[in-house]
C-alpha positions in Angstrom: 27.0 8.6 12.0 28.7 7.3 8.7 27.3 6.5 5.5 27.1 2.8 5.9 25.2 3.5 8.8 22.8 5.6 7.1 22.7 3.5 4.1 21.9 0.1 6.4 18.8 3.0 8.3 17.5 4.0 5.0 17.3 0.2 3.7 16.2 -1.3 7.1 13.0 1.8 6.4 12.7 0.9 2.6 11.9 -3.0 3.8 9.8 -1.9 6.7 7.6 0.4 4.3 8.0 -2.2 1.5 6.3 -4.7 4.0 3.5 -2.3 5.1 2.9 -1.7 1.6 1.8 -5.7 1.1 0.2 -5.7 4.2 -2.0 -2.7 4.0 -2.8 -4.1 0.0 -3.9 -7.6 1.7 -6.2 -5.9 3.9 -7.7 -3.5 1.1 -7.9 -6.8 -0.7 -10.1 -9.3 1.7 -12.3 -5.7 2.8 -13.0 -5.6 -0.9 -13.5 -8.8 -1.8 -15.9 -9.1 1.0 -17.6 -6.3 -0.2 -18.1 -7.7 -3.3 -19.4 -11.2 -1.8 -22.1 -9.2 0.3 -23.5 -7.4 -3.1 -23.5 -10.3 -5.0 -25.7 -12.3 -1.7 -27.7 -9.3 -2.3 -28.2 -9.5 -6.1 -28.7 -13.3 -5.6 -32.0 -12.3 -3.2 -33.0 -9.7 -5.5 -33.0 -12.5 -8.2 -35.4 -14.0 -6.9 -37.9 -11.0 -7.1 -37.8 -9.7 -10.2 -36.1 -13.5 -11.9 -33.9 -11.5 -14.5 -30.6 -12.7 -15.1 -27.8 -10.9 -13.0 -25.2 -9.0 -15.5 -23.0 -7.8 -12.5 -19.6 -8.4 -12.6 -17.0 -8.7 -9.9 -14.6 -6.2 -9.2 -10.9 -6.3 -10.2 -9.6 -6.7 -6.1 -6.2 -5.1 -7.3 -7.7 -2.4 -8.6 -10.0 -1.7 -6.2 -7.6 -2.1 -3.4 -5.7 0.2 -5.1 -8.3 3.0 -4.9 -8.6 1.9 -1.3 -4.9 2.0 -0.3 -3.5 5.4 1.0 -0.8 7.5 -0.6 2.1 7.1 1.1 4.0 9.9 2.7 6.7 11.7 0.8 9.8 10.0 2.2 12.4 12.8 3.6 15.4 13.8 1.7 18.3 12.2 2.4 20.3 13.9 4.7 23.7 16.0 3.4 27.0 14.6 3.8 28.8 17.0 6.9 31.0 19.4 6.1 35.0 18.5 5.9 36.9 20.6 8.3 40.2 22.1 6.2 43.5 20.2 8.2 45.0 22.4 11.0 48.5 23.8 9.8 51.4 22.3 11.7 
């Protein structure tokens, strides 16, 4: 295999993780958000009990989807150029 081909594998993996990256940080997103959506129907029916003013703040999403999101995997070493083979001797 030679170096452009490794070089066009290791790209074609860079976008592929690049594009699992967003899409895993969309879904931490909307499961937070939503999260934060139920607490504050909650807080609202709570409201209505006690009739104090609600101090609760949302959440930053990126932030919290970035506690959410998984640490990627080390990515493996690239691998070592092969060895040249010294010319044969005519």
């Amino acid at each position: 295999m030679g170096q452009n081909e490794v070089a066009g594998l290791l790209q074609q993996t860079l976008d592929e993780e690049k594009a699992n990256d967003q899409l895993m940080n969309e879904i931490a997103e909307r499961a937070v958000n939503q999260q934060a959506r139920n607490v504050d129907e909650e807080d609202e029916g709570d409201d209505e009990k006690d009739e104090s003013p609600s101090t609760t703040e949302e959440p930053a999403p990126k932030k919290a989807a970035a506690k959410a999101r998984k640490p990627a995997a080390p990515k493996p070493a690239a691998p070592k150029p092969a060895a040249k083979k010294p010319a044969a001797k005519k």
